[in-house]
N, C-alpha and C positions, 0 to 999 in steps of 0.2 A: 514327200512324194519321191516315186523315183524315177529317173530318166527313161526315155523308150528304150536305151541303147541298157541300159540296168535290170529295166524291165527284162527282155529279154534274155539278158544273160540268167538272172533267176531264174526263170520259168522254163527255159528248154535244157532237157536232159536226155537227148538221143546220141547215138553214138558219135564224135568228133564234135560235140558241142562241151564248151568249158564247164558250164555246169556236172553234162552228161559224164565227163573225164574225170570231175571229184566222188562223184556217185561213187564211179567204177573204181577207186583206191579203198576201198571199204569193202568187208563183208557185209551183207544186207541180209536179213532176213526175209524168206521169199516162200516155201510153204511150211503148211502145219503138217508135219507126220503122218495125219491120219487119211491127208489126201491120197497119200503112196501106200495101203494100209498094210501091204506085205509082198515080199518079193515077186520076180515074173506077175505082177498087178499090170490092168490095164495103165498106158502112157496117158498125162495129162496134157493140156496146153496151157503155160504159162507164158504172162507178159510182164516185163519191169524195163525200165529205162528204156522205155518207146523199141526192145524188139521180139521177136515174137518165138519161143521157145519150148520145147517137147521134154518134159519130166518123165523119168520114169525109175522105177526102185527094179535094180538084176538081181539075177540068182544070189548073190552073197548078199544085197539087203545094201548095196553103196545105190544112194541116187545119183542119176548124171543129168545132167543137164546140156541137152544137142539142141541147134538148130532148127528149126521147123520144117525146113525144106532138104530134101535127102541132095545131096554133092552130085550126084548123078544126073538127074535129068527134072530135080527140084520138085517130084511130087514129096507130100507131107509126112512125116513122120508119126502123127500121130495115129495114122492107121498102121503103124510097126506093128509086127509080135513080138510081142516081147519073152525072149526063150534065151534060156542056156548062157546067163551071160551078156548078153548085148539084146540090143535093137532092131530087129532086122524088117527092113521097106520091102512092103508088101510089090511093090512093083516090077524089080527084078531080084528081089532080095538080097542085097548089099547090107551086111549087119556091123553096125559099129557099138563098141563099148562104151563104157560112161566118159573116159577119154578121149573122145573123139575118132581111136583109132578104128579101121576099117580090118573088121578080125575074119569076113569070108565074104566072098566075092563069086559066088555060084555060077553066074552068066558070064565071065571068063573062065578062058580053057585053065586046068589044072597047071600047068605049066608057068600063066602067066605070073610075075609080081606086081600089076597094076594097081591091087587092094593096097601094099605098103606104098604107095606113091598118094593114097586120096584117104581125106579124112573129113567128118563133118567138123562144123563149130562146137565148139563146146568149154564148157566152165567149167571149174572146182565145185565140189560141196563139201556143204558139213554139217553134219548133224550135234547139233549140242545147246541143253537149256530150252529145250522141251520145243525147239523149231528146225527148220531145213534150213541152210545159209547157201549163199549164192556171194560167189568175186567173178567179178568181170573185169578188173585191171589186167594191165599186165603183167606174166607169168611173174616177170625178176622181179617186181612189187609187190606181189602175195605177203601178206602181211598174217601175224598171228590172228586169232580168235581174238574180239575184244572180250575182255573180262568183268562184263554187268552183271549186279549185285546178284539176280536171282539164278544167276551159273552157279552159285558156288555155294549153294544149298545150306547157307547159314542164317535158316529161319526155321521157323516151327510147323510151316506147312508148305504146300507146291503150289505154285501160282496157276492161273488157270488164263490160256493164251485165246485171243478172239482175231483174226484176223476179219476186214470186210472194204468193200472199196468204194470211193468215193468221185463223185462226176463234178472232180476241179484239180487244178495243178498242185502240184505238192506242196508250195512255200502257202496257200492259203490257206491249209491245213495244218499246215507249220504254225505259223501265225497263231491262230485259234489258241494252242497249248501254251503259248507265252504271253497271252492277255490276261492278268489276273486281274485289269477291271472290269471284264465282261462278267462275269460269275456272278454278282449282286444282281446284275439286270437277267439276263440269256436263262440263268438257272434258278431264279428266284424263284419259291413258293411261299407265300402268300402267309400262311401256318406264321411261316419261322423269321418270315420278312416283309414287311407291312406296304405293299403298293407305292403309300403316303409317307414315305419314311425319309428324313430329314436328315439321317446321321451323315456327318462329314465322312466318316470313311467310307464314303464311297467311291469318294478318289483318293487313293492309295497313295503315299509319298512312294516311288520308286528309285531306285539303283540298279545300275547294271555294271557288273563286273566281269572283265577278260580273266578269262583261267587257263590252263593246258591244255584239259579237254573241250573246252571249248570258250562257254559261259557262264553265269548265274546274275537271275535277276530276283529282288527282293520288293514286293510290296509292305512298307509298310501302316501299319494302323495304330492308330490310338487308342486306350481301353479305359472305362474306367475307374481305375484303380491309378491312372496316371503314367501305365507302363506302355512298351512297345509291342504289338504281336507284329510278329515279322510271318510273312508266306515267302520259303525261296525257292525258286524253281533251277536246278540246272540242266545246262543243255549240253548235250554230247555230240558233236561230229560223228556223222553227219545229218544225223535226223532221232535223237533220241532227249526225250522230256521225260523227268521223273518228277510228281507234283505233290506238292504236302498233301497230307490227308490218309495215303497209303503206301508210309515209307520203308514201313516194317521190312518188305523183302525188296528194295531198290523197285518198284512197280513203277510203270510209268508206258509210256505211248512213243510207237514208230509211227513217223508219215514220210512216205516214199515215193517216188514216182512211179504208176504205171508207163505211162509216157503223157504227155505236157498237159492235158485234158483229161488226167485222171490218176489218183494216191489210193495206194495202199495202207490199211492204218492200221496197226497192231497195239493191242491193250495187254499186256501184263501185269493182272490183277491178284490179289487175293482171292482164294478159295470163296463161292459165292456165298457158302454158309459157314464160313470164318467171321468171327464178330469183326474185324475191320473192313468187311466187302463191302463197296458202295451200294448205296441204298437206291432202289428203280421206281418204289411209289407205286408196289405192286405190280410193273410194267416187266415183261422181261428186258433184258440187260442189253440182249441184239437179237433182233429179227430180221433173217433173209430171206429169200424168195427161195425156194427151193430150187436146188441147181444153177443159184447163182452167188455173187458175192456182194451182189448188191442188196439193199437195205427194204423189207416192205415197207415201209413209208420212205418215200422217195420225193424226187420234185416231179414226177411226171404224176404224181394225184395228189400233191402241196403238201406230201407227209402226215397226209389227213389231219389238219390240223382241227382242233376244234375252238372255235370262239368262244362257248360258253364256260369253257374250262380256262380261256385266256381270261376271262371276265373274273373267276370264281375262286381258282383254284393255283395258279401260275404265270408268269412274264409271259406266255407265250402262246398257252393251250398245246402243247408240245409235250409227252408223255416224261419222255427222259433226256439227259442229257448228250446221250449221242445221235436222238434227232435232234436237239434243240440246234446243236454245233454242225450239221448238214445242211440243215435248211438255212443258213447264214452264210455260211462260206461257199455252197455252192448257188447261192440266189448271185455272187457277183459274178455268175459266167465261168466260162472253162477256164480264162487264165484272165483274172482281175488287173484291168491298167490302172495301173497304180501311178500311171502321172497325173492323174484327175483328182485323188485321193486329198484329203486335208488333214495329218495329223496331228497328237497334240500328246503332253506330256506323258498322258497313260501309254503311251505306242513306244518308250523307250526302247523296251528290249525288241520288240519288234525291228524297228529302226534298226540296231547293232548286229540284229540275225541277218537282216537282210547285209549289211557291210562285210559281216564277216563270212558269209558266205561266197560274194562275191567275191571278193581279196584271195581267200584262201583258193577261189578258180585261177582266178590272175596269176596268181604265184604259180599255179601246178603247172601252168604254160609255159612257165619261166625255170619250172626243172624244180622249184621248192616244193618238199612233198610236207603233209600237215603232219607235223608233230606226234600227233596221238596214235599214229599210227605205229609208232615205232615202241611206243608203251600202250601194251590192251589193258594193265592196269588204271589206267587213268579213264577207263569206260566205268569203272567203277565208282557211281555216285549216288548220294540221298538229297533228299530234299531235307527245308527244316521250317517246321510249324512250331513257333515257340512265344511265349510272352517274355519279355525280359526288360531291365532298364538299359540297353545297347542300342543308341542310337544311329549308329550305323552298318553299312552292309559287310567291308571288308575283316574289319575284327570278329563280328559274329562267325563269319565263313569260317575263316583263318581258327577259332577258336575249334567249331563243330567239327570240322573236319580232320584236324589233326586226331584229337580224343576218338573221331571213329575209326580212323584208319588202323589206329594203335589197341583198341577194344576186338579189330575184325581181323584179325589177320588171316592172309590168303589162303586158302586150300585148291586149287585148278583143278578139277576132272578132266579126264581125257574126254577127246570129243569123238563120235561115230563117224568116221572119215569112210 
């Protein structure tokens, strides 16, 4: 379990919170493309790390990312036109660019220079690897583009990006993707895994290993034949899992903070009718409410679960496995106290995200900035689903790793700045 004083530091990521401060050293992926779907496009509202923000794509096709409130007299920005360039409030019509700066000022006299004196908030972007990026650090911090596997288009097809959001804190979502002994229960069907079933591996021998970019953690299992299948999962600063199964193009899941009581989660998947796409059981893949980014099965109607199909058919009565992993992590509340919690061996890597999440806050307070941010290559990671006779975690990595890095070598595209 963890302290309330730990708790806490996990769980809030609003501005001048330690957490909030690690977020903000990273780019984050924050929309899809096709929300902005072409220049002078209506302005969107977007939120991430508890503040509240007005997207919009100008004349040249750069998105900027301002403030919600105009510097002026703080009506919203989202009713801007968006014309010629910049943003400009509908109120007295003050227009700023995607840098914040203030490019006409119509309701001062022509004479005045007051527009160079006032500027909104606002972020970098960048467009690159089929999503919009968003830094909120500070300026002299702006760190390169990290460099994950399916940037650098060395696979045999384009992955297909799902963003949708979730009503709980980010590390419980975190969480979720570094439990590889939930998968036999949470995602079980029935067909391929027998209710009644006895096999020891169910509890998985685990390892957790410190890396550069962050972690990896390896379940593993018995076979047999008398070998090892190992599942390893690694994890990137500040929020990125890549999980065996679909390693072909480095795919794997962001979980973000909107702010403390609610994540953003992005899936970077294989093409859906690529023979490695995960399989839905007939279900589609993700279902939203139209005009929103939430999920139709939700907890405000129990994600329509059905009982006969928990009886019949699956662990759960739960169609796929991005309801199965909602209705779990968000049944513990907006932000899970985790000093109540009891865990036990299977929770290792758990355990170590939470640590080293924390630690690596504590340091940035302290002037230490993380590591990986000074290398985007080291965002650059697979997982490894393998049977072998290697008993353990660190020689397999150290093995897989070297042979890919030396089989892949880099190619960087320019990004859409």
């Amino acid at each position: 379990m963890l302290s309330a004083q730990d708790n806490e530091m996990l769980a809030r990521t609003g501005p001048g919170t330690p957490m909030g401060e690690l977020f903000r050293r990273f780019w984050l992926p924050a929309l899809l493309p096709s929300e902005l779907r072409e220049p002078d496009c209506a302005p969107i509202r977007f939120r991430i790390l508890g503040e509240d923000l007005i997207a919009f794509r100008d004349t040249g096709g750069k998105v900027g990312f301002v403030a919600n409130a105009c510097p002026h007299r703080g009506a919203s920005l989202f009713f801007g036109r968006n014309e010629e360039g910049g943003l400009r409030c509908v109120y007295h019509g003050w227009k700023f660019d995607t840098t914040g700066a203030c490019v006409d000022m119509p309701s001062e006299p022509a004479e005045s220079n007051f527009k160079n004196k006032v500027r909104v908030g606002a972020y970098p972007s960048a467009e690159f690897g089929g999503m919009v990026w968003i830094y909120m650090g500070p300026p002299e911090k702006q760190p390169e583009l990290p460099l994950y596997e399916w940037f650098l288009g060395n696979h045999e097809y384009e992955p297909t990006i799902y963003k949708w959001m979730q009503d709980c804190n980010w590390a419980q979502g975190q969480e979720g993707n570094i439990d590889t002994a939930h998968v036999t229960f949470l995602h079980r069907r029935f067909e391929n895994f027998p209710f009644h079933n006895t096999n020891p591996n169910l509890a998985p021998y685990l390892e957790v290993m410190p890396t550069d970019f962050g972690f990896i953690y390896g379940g593993r299992r018995d076979t047999a034949e008398g070998k090892y299948y190992w599942r390893v999962t690694p994890y990137a600063m500040p929020g990125f899992t890549t999980i065996p199964g679909v390693s072909s193009i480095g795919a794997g899941f962001f979980v973000l903070p909107v702010d403390d009581e609610h994540c953003w989660w992005w899936t970077i998947a294989p093409r859906r009718d690529s023979p490695n796409a995960p399989g839905n059981n007939g279900y589609p893949y993700l279902e939203l409410i139209p005009g929103t980014w939430r999920m139709t099965r939700n907890k405000d109607n129990d994600y329509l679960v059905d009982r006969e199909m928990q009886k019949t058919l699956n662990y759960t009565g739960l169609p796929t496995n991005r309801t199965q992993d909602a209705a779990v992590i968000e049944s513990m509340g907006p932000i899970m106290d985790r000093t109540h919690e009891h865990l036990g061996r299977s929770d290792a890597a758990i355990i170590f995200m939470r640590r080293m999440m924390i630690e690596a806050a504590k340091q940035l307070q302290q002037g230490i900035e993380p590591a990986i941010l000074q290398h985007p290559e080291w965002s650059r990671v697979r997982p490894i689903s393998i049977e072998t006779n290697e008993p353990r975690l660190a020689p397999l990595w150290q093995r897989h790793y070297a042979e890919y890095m030396e089989l892949k070598p880099l190619a960087v595209p320019s990004p859409v700045s």
